[in-house]
N, C-alpha and C positions, 0 to 999 in steps of 0.2 A: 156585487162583490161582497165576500163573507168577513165581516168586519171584525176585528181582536179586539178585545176589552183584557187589558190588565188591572186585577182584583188585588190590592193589597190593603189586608186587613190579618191582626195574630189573633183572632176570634174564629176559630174555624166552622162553627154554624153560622156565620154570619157569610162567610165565604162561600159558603154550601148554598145555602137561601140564594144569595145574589147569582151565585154561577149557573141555579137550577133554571132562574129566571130569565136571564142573559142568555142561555142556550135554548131556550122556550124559544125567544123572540131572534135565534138564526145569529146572535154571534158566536164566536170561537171566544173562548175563556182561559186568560193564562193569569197561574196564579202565586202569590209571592205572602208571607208569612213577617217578614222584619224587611225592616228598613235598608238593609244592605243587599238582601236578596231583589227587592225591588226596583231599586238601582240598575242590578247586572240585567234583569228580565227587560225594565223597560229599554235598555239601550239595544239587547240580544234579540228580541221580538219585536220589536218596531213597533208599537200596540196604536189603532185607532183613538184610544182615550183609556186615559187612565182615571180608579179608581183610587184613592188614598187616604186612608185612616191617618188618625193625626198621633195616634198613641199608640207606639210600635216600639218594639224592642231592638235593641245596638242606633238604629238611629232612626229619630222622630219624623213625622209626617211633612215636619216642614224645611228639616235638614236634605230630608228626599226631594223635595221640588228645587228648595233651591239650589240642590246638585244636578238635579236631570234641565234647568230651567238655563243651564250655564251651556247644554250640548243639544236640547230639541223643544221643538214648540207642541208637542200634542197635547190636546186638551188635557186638563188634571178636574178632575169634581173631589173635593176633601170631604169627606166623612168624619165629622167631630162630634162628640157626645156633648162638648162642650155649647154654653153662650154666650160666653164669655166676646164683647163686641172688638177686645183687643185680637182675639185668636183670628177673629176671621178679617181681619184689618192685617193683619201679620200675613196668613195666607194669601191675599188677593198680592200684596204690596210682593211678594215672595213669587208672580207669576201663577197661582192657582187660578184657573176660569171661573170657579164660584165654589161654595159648599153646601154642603146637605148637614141638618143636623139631626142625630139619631134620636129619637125613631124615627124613623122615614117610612112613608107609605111605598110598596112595591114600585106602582104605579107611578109615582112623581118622580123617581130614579129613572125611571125607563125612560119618560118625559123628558128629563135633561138628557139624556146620555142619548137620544136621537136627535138634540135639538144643538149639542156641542157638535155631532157627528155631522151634522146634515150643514151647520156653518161651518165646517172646514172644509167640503166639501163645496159647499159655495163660493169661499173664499178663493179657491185653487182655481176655479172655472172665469172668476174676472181679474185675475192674474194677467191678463193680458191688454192690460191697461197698460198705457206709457205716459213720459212725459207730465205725470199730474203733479203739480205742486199747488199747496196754496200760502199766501201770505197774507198775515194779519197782527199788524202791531210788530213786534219782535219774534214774532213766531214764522219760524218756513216748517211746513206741513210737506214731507216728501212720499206719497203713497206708494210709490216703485218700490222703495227704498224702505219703507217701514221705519221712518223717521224723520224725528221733529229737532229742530234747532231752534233756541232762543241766542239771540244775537251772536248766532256762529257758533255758539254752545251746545253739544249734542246731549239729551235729555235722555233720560236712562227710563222708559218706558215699558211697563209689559204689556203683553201682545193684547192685551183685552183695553187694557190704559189704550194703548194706539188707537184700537178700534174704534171704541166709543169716542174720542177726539172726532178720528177721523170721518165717522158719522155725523156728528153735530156740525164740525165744520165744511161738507161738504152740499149743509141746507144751511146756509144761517141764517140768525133770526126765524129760525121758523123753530115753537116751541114742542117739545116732545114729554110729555107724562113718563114718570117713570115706568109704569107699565107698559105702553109702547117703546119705550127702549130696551125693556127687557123683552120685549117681543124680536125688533130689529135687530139689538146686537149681538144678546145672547140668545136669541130664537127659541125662550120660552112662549108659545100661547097660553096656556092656562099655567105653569105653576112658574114660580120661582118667587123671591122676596126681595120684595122692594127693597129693603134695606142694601140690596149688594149695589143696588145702583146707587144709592147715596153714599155707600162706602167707597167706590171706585170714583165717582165724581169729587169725594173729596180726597183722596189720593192724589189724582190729576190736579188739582187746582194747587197742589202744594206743588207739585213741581214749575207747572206754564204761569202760573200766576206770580206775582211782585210779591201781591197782598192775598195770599189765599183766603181770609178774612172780608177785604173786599174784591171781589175777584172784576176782571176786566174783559176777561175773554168768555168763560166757562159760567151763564147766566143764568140766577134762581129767577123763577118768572111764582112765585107766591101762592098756593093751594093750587097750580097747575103743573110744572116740570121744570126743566133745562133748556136752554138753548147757544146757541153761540154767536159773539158779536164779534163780527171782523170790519167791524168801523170802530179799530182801536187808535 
């Protein structure tokens, strides 16, 4: 199937570059200049993942997610010149899947943007799951349902926060490197930065946890990974 990629970025060689590259590799390329145009595109074209610049004119990178993040789940990869660790803490927390920071190599874009494609694609195919919940401590984990409750409190999670939960909690006690989780949940093999998995683990820990400081569920295991303890 011929997959869409929506390109918003108000650098037009920048857009050029990526659209040349993206139609190289057999997608369709639809394309949005500001913030408001991107909007109408992503809701009007239905796009397999979106690209998004974080510094866009009438309305910013992250006003755009968290407006499309209110009406659809398609993957978003943010494009920031920035390093700022607050911007990309802001994005993930706003529903973005991860970011890229410019300059980015060809190569490592094309990498994520098969690798967001190919797990929603996965995602869709064991949808046919029923009945799974789990409980631990004051958490109900409901996978049908794409949601977690702390003691009957339904927890405001995005879709990457649920995932990786529902990863860890579906082996627990069993420890995972960050590297390996950014293989599993966000289905990078070779690129991606570690840092998103420690930015989203601490995310999540501030919502399911008491003490996100000393956390109970969501466990550091010390120069090896994460794992999850449901003997809470």
């Amino acid at each position: 199937m011929n997959r869409k990629i929506l390109v918003v970025d108000d650098e037009k060689p920048i857009v050029d570059i990526l659209k040349f590259n993206l139609k190289k590799e057999g997608y369709t390329v639809v394309e949005a200049y500001d913030g408001e145009e991107a909007v109408k595109k992503a809701l009007h074209e239905n796009p397999d993942l979106i690209l998004l610049d974080i510094m866009l004119p009438k309305m910013d990178g992250f006003a755009v997610c968290k407006k499309l993040r209110e009406k659809i789940s398609t993957p978003i990869l943010m494009l920031t010149a920035r390093e700022e660790e607050v911007d990309k803490v802001l994005g993930l927390e706003l529903g973005a899947d991860d970011y890229i920071t410019k300059p980015f190599s060809v190569r490592e874009l094309m990498a994520r943007v098969k690798a967001n494609i190919r797990r929603v694609q996965t995602d869709s195919a064991s949808d046919t799951v029923t009945d799974s919940m789990i409980k631990a401590g004051k958490l109900l984990i409901n996978i049908d349902q794409y949601e977690v409750k702390k003691e009957d409190q339904l927890l405001e999670l995005t879709l990457r926060e649920f995932e990786l939960l529902k990863f860890l909690a579906t082996q627990p006690a069993k420890i995972f490197s960050r590297e390996a989780l950014l293989e599993k949940v966000w289905g990078y093999e070779y690129y991606g930065d570690v840092r998103t998995v420690d930015v989203t683990i601490r995310r999540l820990r501030e919502k399911v946890e008491d003490e996100p400081s000393n956390p109970q569920y969501i466990i550091t295991k010390r120069g090896v990974g994460y794992y999850f303890n449901n003997k809470v």
